[in-house]
Structure formats: C-alpha cells, structure tokens
PAGU-826316 format. One record per residue: residue number from 1; residue in one letter; x, y, z of N, C-alpha, C in turn. Coordinates in Angstrom, 3 decimals. Atoms other than C-alpha are relative to their C-alpha. Layout:
N
(node NUM "a" (X Y Z) (X Y Z) (X Y Z))
...
END
This chain:
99
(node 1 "x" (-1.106 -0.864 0.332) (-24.803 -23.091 -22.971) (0.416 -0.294 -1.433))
(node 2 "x" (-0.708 0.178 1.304) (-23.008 -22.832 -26.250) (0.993 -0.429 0.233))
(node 3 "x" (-1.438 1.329 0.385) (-20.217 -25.535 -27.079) (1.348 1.344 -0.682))
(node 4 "x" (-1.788 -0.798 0.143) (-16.212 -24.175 -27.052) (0.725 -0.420 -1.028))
(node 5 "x" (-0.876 0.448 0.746) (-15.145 -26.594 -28.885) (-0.301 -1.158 -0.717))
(node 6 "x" (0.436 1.007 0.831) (-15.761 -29.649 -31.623) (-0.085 -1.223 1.538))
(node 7 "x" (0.009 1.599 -1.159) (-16.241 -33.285 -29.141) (-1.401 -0.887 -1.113))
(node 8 "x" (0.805 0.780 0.500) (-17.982 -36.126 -29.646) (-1.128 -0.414 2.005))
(node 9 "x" (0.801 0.223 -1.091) (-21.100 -36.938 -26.332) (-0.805 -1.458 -0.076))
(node 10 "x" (1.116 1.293 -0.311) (-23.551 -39.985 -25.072) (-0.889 0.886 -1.336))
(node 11 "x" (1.103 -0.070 0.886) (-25.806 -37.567 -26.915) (0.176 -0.003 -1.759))
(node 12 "x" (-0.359 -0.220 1.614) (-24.082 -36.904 -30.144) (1.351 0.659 -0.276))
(node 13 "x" (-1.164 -0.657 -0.081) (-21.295 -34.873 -31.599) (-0.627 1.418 -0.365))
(node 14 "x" (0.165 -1.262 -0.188) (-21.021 -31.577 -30.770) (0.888 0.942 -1.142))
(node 15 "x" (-0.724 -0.648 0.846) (-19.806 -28.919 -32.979) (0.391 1.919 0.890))
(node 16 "x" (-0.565 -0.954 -0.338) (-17.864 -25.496 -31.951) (-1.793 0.884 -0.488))
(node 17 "x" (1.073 -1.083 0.266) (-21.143 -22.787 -31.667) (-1.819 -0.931 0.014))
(node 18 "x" (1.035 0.427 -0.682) (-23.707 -25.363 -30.762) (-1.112 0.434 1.420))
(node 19 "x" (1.116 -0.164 -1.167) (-26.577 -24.738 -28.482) (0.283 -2.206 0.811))
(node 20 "x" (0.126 1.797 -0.700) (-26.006 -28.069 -25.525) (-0.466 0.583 1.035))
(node 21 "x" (0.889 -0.304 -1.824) (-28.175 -28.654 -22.610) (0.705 -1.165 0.813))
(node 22 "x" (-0.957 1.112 -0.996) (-25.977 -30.250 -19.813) (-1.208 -0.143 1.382))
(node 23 "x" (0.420 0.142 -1.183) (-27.299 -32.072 -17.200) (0.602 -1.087 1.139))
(node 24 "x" (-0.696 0.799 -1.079) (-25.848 -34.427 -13.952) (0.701 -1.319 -0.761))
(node 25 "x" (-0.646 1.119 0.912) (-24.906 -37.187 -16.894) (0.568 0.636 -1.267))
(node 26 "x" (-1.193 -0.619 0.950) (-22.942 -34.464 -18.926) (-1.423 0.657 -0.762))
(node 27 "x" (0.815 -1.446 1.164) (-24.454 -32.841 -22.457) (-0.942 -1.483 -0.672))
(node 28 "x" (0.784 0.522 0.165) (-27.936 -34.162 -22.665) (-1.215 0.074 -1.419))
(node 29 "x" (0.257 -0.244 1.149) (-28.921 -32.509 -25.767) (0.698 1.168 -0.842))
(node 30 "x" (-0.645 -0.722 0.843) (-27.871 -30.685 -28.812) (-0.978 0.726 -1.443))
(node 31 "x" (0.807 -0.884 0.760) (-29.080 -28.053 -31.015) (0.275 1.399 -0.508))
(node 32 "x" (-0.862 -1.662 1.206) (-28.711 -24.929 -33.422) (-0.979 0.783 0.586))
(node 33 "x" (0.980 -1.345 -1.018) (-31.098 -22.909 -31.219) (-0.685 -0.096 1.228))
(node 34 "x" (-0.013 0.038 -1.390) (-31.621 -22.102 -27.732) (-1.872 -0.681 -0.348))
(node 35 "x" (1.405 0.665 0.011) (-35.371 -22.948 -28.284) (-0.199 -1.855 -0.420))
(node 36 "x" (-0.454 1.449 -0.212) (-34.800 -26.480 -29.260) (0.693 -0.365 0.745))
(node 37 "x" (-0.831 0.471 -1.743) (-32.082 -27.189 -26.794) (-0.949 -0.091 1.135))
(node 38 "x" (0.591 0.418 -1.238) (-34.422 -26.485 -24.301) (-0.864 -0.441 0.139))
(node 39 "x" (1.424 0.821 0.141) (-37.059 -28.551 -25.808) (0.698 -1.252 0.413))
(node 40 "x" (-0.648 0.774 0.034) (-34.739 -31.175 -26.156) (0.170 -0.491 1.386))
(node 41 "x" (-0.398 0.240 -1.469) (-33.209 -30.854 -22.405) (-1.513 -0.553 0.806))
(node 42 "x" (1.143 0.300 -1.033) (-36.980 -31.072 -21.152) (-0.351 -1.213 0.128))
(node 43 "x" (0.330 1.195 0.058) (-38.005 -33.408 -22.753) (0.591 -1.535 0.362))
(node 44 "x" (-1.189 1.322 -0.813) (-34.854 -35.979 -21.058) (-0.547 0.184 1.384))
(node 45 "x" (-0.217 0.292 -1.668) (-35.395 -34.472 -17.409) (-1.174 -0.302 0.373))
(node 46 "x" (0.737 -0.298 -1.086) (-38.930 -33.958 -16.688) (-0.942 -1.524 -0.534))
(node 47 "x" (0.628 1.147 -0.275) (-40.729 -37.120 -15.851) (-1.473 0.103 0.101))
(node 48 "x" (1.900 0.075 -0.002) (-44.981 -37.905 -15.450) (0.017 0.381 1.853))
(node 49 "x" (0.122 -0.060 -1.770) (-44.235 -37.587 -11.043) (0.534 1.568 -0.147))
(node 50 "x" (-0.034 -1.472 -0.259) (-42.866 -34.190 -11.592) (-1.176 1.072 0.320))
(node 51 "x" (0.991 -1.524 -0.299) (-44.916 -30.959 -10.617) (0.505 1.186 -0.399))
(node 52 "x" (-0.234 -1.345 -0.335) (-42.984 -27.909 -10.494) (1.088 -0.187 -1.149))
(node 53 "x" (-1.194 -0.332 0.749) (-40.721 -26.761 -13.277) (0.575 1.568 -0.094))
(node 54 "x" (-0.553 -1.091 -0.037) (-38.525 -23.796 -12.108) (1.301 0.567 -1.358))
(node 55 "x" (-0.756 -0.105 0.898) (-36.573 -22.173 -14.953) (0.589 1.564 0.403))
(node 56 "x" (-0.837 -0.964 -0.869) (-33.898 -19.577 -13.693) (0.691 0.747 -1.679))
(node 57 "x" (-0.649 -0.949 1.497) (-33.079 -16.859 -16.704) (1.603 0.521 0.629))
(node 58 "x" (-1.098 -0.970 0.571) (-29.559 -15.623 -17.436) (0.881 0.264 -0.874))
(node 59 "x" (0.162 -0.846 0.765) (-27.508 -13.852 -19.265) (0.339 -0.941 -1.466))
(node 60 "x" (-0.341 0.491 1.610) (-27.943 -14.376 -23.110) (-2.104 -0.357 -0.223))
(node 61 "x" (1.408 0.488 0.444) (-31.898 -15.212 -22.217) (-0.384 1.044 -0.545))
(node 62 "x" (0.528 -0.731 1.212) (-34.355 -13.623 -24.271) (-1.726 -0.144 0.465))
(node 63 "x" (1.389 0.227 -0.123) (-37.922 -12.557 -23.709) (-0.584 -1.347 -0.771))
(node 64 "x" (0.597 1.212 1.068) (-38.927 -14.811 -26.465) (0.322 -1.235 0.147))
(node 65 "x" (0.119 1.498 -0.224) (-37.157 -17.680 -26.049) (-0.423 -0.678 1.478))
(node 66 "x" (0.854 0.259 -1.121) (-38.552 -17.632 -22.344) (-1.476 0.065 -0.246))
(node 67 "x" (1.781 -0.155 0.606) (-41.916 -16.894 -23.595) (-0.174 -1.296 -0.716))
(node 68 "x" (-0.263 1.218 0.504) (-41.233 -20.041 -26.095) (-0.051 -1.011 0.883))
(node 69 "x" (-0.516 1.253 -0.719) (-39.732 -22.146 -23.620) (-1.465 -0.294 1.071))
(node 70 "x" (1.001 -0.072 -0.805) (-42.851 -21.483 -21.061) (-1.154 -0.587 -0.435))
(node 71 "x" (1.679 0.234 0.771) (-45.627 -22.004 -23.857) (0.759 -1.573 -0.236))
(node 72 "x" (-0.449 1.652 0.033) (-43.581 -25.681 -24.620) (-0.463 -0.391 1.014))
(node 73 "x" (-0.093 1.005 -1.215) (-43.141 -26.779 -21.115) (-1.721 -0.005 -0.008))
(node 74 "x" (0.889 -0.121 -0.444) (-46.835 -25.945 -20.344) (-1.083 -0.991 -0.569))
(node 75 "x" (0.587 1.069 0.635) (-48.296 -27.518 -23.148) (0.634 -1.411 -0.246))
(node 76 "x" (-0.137 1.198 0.005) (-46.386 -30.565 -23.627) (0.160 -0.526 1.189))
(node 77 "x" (-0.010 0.862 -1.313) (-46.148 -31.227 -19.657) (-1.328 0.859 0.738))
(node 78 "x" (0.760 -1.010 -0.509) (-49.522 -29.790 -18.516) (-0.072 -0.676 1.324))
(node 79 "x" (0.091 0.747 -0.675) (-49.025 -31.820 -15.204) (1.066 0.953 0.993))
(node 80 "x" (-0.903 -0.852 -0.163) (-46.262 -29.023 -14.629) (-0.334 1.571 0.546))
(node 81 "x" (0.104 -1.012 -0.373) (-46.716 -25.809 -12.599) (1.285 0.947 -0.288))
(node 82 "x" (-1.130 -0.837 0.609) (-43.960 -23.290 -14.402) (0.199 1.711 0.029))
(node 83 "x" (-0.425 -1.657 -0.415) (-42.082 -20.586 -12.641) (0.940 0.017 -0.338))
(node 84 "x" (-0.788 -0.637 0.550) (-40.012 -17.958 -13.956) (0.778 0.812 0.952))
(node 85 "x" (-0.474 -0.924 -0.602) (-37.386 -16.306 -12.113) (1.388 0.456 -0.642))
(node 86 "x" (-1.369 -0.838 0.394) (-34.339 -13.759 -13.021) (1.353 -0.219 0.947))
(node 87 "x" (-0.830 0.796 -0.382) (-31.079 -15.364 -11.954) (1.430 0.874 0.164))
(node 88 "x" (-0.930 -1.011 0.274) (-28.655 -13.297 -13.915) (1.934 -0.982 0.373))
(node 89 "x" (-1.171 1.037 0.063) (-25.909 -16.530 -14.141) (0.938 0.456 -1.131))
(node 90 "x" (-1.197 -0.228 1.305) (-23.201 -15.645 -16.759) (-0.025 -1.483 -0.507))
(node 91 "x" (-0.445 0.784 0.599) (-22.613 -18.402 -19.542) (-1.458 -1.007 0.055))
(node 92 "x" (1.410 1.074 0.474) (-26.233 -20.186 -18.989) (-0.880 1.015 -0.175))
(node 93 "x" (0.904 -0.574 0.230) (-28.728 -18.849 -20.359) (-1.812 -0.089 0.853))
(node 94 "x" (0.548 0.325 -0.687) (-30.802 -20.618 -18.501) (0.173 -1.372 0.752))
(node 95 "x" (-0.428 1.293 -1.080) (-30.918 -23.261 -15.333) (-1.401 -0.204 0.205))
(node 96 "x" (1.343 0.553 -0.729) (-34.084 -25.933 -14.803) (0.180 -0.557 0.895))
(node 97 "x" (0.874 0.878 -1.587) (-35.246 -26.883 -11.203) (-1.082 -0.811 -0.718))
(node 98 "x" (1.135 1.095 1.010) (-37.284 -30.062 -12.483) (-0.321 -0.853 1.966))
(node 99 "x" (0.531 0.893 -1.261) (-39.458 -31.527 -8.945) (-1.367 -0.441 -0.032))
END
C-alpha cells in the first residue's frame, strides 16, 4: 500500500507517498515503486521450503506491474509455482499467499 503519513519502521523511515509492503511484523519494505516494493516484500517472505506463491490483484494493480512482479518471482524463486488471481481489495494493490 502507499504510506499516509511520514514514521519511522524496523525497516526504515517511511515517507508520506511511499510504496510499503506490510507483513505479520508490520512494514517489511519500502520503496518509490510498486515494482520494487514487491521485490523487496518477496524477497523477506518467501523462503527455499516454499512452493506456491499466490498473488491476489487489487485495486491500483496494473497489468504491468503484475506482469513484472510474475517475471521476478519466477525467475529469482524458480522453486515457486505462481498464481494469479483478481481479488479486487481496495487500498492493496496487491496480497501474497507465500506456502
């Protein structure tokens, strides 16, 4: 999601209009574009025992940066089977299932 407001995080400090990827230990990464953020976020959750990386689009996603985000995960976790489904969440652009 995009940041509301200036803070400081475990990961860094955030600035008002940031791209942050939150996950179960708060805002796990930070970034000036949804395509990094969600390089960023991956690269924290998904582990070498994983398999399946579900990535749930909504609104604000973008062919491209799903197309992006798909050609990342695939190649830097090729250990990863990566499905796409339409979600249609307000305020995330997108949500990962990491198993």
């Amino acid at each position: 999601t995009r940041a509301v407001r200036d803070t400081h995080t475990d990961a860094g400090k955030v600035t008002t209009g940031d791209w942050i990827g939150l996950g179960a230990g708060g805002v796990l990464a930070i970034a000036d574009s949804i395509e990094e953020v969600n390089a960023k976020l991956l690269m924290s959750l998904v582990k070498d025992e994983h398999e399946l990386l579900t990535i749930i689009e909504g609104e604000g996603s973008t062919r491209e940066a799903t197309s992006a985000l798909s050609k990342f995960a695939t190649a830097r976790f090729p250990q990863l089977c990566v499905e796409v489904h339409y979600g249609g969440q307000p305020l995330y652009p997108y949500f990962f299932g990491v198993e």
